[in-house]
PQR file of N, CA, C, O and H, with PARSE charges and radii, in Angstrom:
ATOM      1  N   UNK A   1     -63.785  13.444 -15.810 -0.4000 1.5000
ATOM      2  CA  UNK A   1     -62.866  13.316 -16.908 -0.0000 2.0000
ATOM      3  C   UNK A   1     -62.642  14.707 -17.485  0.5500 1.7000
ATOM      4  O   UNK A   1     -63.477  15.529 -17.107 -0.5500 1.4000
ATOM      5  N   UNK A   2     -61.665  15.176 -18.350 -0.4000 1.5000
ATOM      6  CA  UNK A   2     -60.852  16.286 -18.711 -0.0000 2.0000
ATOM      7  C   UNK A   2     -60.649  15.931 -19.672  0.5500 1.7000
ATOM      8  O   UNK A   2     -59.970  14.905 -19.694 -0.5500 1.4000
ATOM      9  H   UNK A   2     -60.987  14.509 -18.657  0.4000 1.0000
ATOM     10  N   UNK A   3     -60.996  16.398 -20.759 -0.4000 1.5000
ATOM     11  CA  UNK A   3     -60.640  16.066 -21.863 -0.0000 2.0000
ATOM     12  C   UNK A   3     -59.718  17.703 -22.946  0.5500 1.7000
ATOM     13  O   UNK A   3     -60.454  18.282 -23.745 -0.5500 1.4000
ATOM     14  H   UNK A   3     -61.549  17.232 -20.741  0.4000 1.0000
ATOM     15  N   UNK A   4     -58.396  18.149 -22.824 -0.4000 1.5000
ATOM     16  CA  UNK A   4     -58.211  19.289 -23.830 -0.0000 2.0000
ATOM     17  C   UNK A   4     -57.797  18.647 -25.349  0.5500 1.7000
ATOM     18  O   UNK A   4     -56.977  17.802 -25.709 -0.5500 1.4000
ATOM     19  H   UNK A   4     -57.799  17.678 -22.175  0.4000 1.0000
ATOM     20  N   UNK A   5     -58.963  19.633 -26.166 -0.4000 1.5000
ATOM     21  CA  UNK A   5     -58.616  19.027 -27.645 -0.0000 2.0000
ATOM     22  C   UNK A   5     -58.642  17.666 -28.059  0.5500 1.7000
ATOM     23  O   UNK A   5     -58.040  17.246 -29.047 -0.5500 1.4000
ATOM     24  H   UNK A   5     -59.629  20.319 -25.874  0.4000 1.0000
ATOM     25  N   UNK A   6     -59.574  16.757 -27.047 -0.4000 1.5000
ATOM     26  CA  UNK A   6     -59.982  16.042 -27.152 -0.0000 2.0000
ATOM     27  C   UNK A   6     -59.259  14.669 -26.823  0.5500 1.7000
ATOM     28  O   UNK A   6     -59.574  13.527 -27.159 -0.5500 1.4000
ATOM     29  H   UNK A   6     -60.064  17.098 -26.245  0.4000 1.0000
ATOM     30  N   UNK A   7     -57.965  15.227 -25.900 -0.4000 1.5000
ATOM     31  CA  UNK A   7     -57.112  14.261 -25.105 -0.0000 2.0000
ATOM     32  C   UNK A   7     -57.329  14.360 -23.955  0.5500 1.7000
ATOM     33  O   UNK A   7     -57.189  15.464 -23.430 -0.5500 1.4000
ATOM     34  H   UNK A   7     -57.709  16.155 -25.627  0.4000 1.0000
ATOM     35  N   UNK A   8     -57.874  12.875 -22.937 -0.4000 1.5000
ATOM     36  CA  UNK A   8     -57.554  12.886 -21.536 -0.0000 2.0000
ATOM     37  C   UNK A   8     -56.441  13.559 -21.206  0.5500 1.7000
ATOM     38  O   UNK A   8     -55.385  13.279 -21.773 -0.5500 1.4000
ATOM     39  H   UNK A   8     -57.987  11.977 -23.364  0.4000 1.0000
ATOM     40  N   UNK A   9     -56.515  14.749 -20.048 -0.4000 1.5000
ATOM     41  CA  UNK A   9     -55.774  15.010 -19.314 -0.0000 2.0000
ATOM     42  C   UNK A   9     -56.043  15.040 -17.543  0.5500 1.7000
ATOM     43  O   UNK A   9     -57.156  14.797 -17.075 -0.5500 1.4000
ATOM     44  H   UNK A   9     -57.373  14.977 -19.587  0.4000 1.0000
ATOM     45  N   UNK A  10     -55.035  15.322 -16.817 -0.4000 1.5000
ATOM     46  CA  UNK A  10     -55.157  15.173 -15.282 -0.0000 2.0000
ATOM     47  C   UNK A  10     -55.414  16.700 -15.280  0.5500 1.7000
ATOM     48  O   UNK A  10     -55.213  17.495 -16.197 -0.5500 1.4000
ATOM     49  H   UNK A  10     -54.131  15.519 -17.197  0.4000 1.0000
ATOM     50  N   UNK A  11     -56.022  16.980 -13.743 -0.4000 1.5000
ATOM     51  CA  UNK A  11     -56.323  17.783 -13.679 -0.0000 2.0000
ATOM     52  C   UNK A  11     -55.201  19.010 -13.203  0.5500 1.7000
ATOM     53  O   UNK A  11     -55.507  20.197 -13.094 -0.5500 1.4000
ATOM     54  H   UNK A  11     -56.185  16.334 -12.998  0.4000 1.0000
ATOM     55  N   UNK A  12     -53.994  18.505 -12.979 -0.4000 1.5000
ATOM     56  CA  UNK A  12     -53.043  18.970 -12.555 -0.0000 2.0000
ATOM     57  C   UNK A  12     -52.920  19.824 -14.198  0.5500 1.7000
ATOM     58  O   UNK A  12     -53.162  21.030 -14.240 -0.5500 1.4000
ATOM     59  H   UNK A  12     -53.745  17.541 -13.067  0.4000 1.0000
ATOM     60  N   UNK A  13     -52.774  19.539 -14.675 -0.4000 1.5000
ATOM     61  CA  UNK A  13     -52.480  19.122 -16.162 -0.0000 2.0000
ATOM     62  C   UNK A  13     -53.041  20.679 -17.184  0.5500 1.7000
ATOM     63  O   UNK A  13     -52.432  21.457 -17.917 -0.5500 1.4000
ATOM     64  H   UNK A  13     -52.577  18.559 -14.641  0.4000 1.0000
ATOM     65  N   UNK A  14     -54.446  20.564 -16.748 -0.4000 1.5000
ATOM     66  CA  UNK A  14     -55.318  21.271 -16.997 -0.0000 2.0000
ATOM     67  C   UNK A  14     -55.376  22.516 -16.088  0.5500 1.7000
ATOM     68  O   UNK A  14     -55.949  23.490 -16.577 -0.5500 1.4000
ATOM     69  H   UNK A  14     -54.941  19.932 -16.152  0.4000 1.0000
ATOM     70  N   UNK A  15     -54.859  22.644 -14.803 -0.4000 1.5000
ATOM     71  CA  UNK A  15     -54.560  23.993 -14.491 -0.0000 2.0000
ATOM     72  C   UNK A  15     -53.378  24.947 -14.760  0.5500 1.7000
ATOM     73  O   UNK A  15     -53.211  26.161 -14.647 -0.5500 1.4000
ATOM     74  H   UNK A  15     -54.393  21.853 -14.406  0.4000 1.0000
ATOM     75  N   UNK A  16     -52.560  23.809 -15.198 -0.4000 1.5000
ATOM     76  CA  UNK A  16     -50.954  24.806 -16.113 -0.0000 2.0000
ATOM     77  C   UNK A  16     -51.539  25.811 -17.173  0.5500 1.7000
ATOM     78  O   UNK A  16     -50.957  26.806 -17.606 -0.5500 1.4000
ATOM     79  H   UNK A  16     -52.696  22.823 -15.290  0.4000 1.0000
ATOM     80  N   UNK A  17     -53.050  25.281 -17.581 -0.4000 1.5000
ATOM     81  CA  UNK A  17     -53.464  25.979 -19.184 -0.0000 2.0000
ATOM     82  C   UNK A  17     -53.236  27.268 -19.238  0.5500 1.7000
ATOM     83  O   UNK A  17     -54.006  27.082 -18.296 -0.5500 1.4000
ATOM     84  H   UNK A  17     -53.523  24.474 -17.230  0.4000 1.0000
ATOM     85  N   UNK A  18     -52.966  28.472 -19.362 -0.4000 1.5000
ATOM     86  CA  UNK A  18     -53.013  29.715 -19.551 -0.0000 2.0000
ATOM     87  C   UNK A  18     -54.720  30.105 -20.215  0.5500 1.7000
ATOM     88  O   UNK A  18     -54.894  30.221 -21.428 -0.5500 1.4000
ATOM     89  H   UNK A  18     -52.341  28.623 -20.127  0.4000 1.0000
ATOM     90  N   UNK A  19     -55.560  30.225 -19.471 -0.4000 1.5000
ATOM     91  CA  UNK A  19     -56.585  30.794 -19.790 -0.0000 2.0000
ATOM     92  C   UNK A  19     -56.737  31.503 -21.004  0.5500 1.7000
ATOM     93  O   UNK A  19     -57.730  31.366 -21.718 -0.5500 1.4000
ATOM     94  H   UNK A  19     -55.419  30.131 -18.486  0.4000 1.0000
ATOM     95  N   UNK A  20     -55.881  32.185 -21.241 -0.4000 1.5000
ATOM     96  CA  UNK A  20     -56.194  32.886 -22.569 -0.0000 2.0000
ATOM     97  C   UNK A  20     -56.075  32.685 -24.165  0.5500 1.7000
ATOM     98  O   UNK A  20     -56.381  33.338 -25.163 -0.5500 1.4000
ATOM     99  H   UNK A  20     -55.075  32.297 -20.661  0.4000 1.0000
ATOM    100  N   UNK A  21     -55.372  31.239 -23.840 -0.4000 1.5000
ATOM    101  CA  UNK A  21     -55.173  30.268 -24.961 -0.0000 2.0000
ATOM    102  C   UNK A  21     -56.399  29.344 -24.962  0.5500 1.7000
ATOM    103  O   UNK A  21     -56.277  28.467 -25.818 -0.5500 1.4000
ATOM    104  H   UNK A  21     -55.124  30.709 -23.030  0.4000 1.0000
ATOM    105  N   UNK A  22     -57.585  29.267 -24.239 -0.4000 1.5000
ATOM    106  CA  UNK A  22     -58.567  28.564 -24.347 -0.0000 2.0000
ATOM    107  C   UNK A  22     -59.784  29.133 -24.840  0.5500 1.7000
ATOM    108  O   UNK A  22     -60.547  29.767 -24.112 -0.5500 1.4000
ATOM    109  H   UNK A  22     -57.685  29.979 -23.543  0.4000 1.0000
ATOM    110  N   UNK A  23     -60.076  28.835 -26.592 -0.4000 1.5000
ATOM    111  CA  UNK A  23     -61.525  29.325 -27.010 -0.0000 2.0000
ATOM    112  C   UNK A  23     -62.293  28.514 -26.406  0.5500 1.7000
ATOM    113  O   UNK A  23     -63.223  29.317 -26.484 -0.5500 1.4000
ATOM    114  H   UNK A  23     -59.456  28.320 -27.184  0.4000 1.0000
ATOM    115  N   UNK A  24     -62.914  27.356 -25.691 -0.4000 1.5000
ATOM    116  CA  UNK A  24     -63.577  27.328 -25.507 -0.0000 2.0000
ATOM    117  C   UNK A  24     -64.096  26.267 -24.312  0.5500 1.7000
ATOM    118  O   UNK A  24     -63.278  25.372 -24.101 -0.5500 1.4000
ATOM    119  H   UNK A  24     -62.159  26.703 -25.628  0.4000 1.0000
ATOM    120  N   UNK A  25     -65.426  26.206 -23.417 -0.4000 1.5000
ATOM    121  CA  UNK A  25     -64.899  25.385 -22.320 -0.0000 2.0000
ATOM    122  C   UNK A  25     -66.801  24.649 -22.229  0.5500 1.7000
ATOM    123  O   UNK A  25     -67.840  25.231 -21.919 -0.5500 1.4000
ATOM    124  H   UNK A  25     -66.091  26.933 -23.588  0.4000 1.0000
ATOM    125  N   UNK A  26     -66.555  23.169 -22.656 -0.4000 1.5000
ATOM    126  CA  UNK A  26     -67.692  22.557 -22.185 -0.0000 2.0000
ATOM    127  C   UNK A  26     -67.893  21.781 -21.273  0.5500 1.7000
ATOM    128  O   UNK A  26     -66.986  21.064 -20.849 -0.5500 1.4000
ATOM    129  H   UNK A  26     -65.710  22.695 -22.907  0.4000 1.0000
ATOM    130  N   UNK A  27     -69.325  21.754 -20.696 -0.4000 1.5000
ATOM    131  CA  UNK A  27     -69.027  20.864 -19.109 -0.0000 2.0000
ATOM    132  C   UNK A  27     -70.543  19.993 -19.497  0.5500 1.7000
ATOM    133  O   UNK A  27     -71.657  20.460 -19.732 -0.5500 1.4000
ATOM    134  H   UNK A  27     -70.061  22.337 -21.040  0.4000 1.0000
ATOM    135  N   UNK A  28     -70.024  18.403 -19.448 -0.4000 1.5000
ATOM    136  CA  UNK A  28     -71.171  17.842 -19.697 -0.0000 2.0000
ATOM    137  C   UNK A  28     -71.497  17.027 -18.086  0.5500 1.7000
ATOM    138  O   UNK A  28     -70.753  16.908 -17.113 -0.5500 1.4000
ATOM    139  H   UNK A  28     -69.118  18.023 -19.257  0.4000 1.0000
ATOM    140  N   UNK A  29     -72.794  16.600 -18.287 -0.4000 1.5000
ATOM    141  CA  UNK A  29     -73.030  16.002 -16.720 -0.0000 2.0000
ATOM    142  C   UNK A  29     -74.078  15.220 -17.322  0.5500 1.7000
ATOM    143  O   UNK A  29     -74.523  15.294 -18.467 -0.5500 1.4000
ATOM    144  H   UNK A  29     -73.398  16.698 -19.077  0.4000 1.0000
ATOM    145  N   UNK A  30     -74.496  14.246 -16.109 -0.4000 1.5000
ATOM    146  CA  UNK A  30     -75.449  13.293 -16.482 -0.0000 2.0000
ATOM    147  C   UNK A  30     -75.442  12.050 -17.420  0.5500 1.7000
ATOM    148  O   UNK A  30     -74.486  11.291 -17.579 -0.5500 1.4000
ATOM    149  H   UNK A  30     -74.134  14.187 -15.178  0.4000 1.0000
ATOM    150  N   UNK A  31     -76.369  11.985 -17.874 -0.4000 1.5000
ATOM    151  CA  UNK A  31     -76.686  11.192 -19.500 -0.0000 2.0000
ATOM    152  C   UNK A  31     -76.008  11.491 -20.404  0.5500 1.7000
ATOM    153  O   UNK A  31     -75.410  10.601 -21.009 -0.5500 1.4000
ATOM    154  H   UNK A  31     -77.146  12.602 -17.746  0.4000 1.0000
ATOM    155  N   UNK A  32     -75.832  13.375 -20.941 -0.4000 1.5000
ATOM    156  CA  UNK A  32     -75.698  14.087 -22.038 -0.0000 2.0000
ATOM    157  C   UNK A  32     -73.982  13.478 -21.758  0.5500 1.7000
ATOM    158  O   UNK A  32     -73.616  12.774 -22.700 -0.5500 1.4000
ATOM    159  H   UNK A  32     -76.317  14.098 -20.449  0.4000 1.0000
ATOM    160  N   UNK A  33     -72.951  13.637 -20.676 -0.4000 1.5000
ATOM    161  CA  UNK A  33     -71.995  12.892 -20.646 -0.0000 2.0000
ATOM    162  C   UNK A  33     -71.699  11.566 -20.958  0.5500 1.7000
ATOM    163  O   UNK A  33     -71.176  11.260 -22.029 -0.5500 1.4000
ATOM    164  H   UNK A  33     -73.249  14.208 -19.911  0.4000 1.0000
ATOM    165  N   UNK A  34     -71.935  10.929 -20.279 -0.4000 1.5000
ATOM    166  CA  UNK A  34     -72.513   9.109 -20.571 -0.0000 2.0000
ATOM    167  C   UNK A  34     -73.003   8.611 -22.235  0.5500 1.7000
ATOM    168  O   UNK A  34     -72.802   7.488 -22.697 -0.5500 1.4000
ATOM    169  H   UNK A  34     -72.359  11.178 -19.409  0.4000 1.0000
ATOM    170  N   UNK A  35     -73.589   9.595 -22.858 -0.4000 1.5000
ATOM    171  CA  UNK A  35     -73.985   9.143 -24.114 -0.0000 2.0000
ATOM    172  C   UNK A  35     -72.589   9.694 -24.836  0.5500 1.7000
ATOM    173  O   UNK A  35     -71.846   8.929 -25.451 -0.5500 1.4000
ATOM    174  H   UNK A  35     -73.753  10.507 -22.483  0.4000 1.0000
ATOM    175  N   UNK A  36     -72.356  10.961 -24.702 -0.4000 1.5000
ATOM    176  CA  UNK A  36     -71.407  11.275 -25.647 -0.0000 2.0000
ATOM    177  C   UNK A  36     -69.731  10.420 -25.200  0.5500 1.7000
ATOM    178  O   UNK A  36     -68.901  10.187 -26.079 -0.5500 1.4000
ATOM    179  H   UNK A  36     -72.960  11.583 -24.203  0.4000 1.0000
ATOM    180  N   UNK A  37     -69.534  10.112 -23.945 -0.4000 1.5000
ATOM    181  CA  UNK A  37     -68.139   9.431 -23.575 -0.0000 2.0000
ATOM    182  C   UNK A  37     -68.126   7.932 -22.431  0.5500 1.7000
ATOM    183  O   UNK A  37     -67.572   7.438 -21.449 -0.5500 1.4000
ATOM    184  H   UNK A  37     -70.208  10.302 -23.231  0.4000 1.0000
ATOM    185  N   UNK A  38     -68.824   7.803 -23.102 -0.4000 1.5000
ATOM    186  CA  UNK A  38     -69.441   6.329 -22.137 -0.0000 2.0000
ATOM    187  C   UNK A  38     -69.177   6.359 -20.871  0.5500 1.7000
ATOM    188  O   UNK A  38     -69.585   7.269 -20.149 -0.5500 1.4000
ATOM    189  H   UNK A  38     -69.274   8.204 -23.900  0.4000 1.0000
ATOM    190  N   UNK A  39     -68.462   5.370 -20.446 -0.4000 1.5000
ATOM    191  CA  UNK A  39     -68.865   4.830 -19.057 -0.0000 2.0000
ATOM    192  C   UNK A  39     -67.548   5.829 -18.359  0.5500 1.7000
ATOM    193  O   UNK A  39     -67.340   5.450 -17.206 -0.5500 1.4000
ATOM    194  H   UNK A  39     -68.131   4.631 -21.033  0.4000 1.0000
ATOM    195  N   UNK A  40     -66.932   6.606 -18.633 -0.4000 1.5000
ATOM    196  CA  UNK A  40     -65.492   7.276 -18.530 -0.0000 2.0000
ATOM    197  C   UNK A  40     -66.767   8.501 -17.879  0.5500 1.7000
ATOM    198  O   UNK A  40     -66.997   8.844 -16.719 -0.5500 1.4000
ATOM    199  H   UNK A  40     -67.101   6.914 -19.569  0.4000 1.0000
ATOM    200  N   UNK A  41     -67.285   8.844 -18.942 -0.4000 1.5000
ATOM    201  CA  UNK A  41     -68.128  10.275 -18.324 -0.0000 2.0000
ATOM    202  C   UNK A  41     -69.158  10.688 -17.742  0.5500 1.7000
ATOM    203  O   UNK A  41     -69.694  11.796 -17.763 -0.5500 1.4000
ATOM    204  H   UNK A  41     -67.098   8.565 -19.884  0.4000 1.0000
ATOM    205  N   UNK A  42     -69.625   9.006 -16.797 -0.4000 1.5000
ATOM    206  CA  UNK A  42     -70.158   8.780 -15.603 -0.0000 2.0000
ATOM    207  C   UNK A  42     -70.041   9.635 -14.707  0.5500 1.7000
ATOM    208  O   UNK A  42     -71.008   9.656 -13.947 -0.5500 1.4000
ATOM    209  H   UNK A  42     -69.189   8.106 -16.779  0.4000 1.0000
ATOM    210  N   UNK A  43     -69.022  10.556 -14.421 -0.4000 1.5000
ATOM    211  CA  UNK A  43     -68.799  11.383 -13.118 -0.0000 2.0000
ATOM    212  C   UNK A  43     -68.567  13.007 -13.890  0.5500 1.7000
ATOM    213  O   UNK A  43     -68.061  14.078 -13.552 -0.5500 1.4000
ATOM    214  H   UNK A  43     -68.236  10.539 -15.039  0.4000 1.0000
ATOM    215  N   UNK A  44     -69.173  12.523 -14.950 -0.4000 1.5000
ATOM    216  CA  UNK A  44     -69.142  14.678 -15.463 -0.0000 2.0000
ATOM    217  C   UNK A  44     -68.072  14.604 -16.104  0.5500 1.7000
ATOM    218  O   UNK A  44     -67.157  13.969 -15.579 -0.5500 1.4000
ATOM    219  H   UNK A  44     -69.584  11.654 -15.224  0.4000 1.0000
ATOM    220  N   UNK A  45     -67.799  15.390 -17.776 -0.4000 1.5000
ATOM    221  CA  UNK A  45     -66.876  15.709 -18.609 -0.0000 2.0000
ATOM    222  C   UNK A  45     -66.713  17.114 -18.475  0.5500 1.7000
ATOM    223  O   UNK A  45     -67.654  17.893 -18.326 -0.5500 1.4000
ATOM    224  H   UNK A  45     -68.542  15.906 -18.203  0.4000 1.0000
ATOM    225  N   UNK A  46     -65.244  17.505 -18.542 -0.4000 1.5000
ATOM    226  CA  UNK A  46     -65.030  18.909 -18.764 -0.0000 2.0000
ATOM    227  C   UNK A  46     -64.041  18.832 -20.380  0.5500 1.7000
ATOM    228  O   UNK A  46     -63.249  17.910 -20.572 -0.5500 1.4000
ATOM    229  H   UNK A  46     -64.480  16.872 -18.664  0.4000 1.0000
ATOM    230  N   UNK A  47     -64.262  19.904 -21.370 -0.4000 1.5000
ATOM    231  CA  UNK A  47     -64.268  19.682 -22.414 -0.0000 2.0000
ATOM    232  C   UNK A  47     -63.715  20.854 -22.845  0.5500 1.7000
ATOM    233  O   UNK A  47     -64.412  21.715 -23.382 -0.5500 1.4000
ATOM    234  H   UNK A  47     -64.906  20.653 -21.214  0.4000 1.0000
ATOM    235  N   UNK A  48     -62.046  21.041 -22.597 -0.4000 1.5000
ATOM    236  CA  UNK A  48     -61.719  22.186 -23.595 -0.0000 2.0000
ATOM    237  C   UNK A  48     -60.936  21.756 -24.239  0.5500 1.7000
ATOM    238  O   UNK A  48     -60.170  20.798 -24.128 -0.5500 1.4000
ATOM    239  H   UNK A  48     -61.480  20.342 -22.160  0.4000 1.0000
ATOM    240  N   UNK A  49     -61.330  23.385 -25.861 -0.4000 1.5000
ATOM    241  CA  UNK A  49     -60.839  23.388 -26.730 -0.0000 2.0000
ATOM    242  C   UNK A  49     -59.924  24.672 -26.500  0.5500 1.7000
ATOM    243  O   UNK A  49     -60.255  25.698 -25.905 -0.5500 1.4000
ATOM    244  H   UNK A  49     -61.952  24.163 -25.952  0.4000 1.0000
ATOM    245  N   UNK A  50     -58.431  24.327 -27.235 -0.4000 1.5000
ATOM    246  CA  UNK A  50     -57.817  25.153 -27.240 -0.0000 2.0000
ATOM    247  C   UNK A  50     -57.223  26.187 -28.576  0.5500 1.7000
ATOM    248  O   UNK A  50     -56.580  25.626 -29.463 -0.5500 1.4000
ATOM    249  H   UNK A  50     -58.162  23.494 -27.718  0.4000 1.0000
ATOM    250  N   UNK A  51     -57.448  27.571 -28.660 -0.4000 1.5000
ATOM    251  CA  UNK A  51     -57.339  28.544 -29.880 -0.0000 2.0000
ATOM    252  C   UNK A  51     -56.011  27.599 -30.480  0.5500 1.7000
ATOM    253  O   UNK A  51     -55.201  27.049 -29.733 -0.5500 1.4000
ATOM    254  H   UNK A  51     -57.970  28.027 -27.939  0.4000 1.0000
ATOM    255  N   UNK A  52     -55.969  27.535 -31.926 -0.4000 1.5000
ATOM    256  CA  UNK A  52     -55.266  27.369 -32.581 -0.0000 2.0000
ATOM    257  C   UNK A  52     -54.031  28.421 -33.044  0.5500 1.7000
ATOM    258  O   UNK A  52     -53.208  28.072 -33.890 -0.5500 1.4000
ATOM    259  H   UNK A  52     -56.627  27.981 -32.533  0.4000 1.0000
TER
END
């Protein structure tokens, strides 16, 4: 799952981003995924935020 700014996106989606507009980039896996985005973040969350 892909989440920017805290909206599902595709991953297509997520490589248009311009890198340099992104403060910040989290990657959850495991449990620490699963607890924070349930059964969606079973297969690993990627988690950016984008500079305002």
């Amino acid at each position: 799952m892909i989440l920017v700014d805290g909206v599902e996106t595709s991953k297509k989606e997520m490589e248009k981003i311009n890198p340099k507009k992104m403060a910040s980039i989290n990657i959850l896996k495991d449990q620490m995924a699963i607890k924070k985005h349930g059964v969606k973040g079973e297969n690993g969350v990627i988690e950016i935020t984008l500079k305002k």
